[in-house]
N, C-alpha and C positions, 0 to 999 in steps of 0.2 A: 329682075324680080325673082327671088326665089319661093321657093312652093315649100310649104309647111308640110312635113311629112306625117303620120297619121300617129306616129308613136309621142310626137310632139304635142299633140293635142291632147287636152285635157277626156278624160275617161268621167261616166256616169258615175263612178266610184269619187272621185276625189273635186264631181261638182260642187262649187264654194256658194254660201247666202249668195238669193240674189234681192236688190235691194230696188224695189218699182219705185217711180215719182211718177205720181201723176202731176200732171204740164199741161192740161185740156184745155177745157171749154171755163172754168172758173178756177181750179189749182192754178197754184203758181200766176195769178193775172194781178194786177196791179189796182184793174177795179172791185174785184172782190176782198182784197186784204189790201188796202195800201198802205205803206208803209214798212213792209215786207221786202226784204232784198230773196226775190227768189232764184236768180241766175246764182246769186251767191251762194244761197241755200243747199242749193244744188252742187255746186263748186265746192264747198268745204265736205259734202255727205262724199261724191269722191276721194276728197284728197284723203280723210279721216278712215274711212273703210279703207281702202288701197288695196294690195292684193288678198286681205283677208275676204273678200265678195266681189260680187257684178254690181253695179247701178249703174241702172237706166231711166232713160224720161220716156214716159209714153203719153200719147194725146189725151188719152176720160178713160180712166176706168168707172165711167157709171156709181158714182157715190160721192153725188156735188153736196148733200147735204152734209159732209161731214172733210168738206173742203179745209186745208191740205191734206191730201190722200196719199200714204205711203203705206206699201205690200213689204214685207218680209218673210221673204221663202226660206223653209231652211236648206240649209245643203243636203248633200246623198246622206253624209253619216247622220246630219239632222234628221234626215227624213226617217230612217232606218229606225232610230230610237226613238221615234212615233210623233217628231216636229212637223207642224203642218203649217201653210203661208198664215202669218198676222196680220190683220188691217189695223191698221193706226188710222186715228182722224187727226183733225186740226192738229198738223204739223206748223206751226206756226214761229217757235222759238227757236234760237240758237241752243239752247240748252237738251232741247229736245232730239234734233239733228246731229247733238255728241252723245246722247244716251242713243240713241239707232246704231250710231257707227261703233258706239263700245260694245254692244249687247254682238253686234255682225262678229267685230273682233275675237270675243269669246266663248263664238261656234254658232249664236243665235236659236231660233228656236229648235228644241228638241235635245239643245248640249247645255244651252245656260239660260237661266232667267234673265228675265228686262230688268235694264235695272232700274234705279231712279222712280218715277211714275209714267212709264211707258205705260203698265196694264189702267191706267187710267184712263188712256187714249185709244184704248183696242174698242173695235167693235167688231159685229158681223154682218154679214153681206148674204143674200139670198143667190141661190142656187147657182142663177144664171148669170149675174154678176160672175161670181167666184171663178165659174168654167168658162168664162171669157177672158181669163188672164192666162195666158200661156207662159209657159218655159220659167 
């Protein structure tokens, strides 16, 4: 096994979007949305983002009402040019899943606008919500 040496590793500088699904308690569940390919879901926001960001599934982020819940952080440069994490609601579309991954591709929040009707789907989350979403 080799060891990843430190210079190999990505730097706070050139952190890329990272891109949350929530996967909980009713995201991504078959009883809450059926009809919904959400492994899929998940599988294409991957392949379509690629190394232009992170995505990850996490168990709840605490905002069932507005079930499919996806976070969009910006990156370091994002952040720096004053990008701060997006909540999206009802992710529910394929259509929606290539507007995330194109808006990630083109720097995401803080470098580029959403495109399509993303800001249709944003909302906000209170305090203790928002400071429980790490990294």
């Amino acid at each position: 096994m080799s060891r990843r040496r430190s210079r190999d590793l990505p730097t706070p500088q050139d952190s890329p979007c990272t891109v949350t699904v929530c996967r909980g308690c009713c995201c991504g569940t078959e009883a809450k949305h059926p009809g919904v390919d959400h492994a899929g879901q998940l599988a294409r926001l991957k392949e379509r983002v690629g190394g232009d960001g992170r995505v990850r599934a996490v168990p709840c982020l605490d905002a069932c009402a507005h079930s499919n819940v996806v976070v969009v952080s910006p990156s370091a440069e994002g952040r720096r040019a004053g990008g701060r994490p997006v909540w999206l609601g009802w992710v529910l579309q394929d259509d929606m899943v290539e507007e995330i991954a194109e808006w990630v591709r083109a720097g995401g929040p803080g470098l580029a606008e959403p495109p399509g009707t993303l800001d249709l789907q944003e909302f906000a989350v209170s305090r203790r919500v928002r400071e429980g979403l790490s990294g």
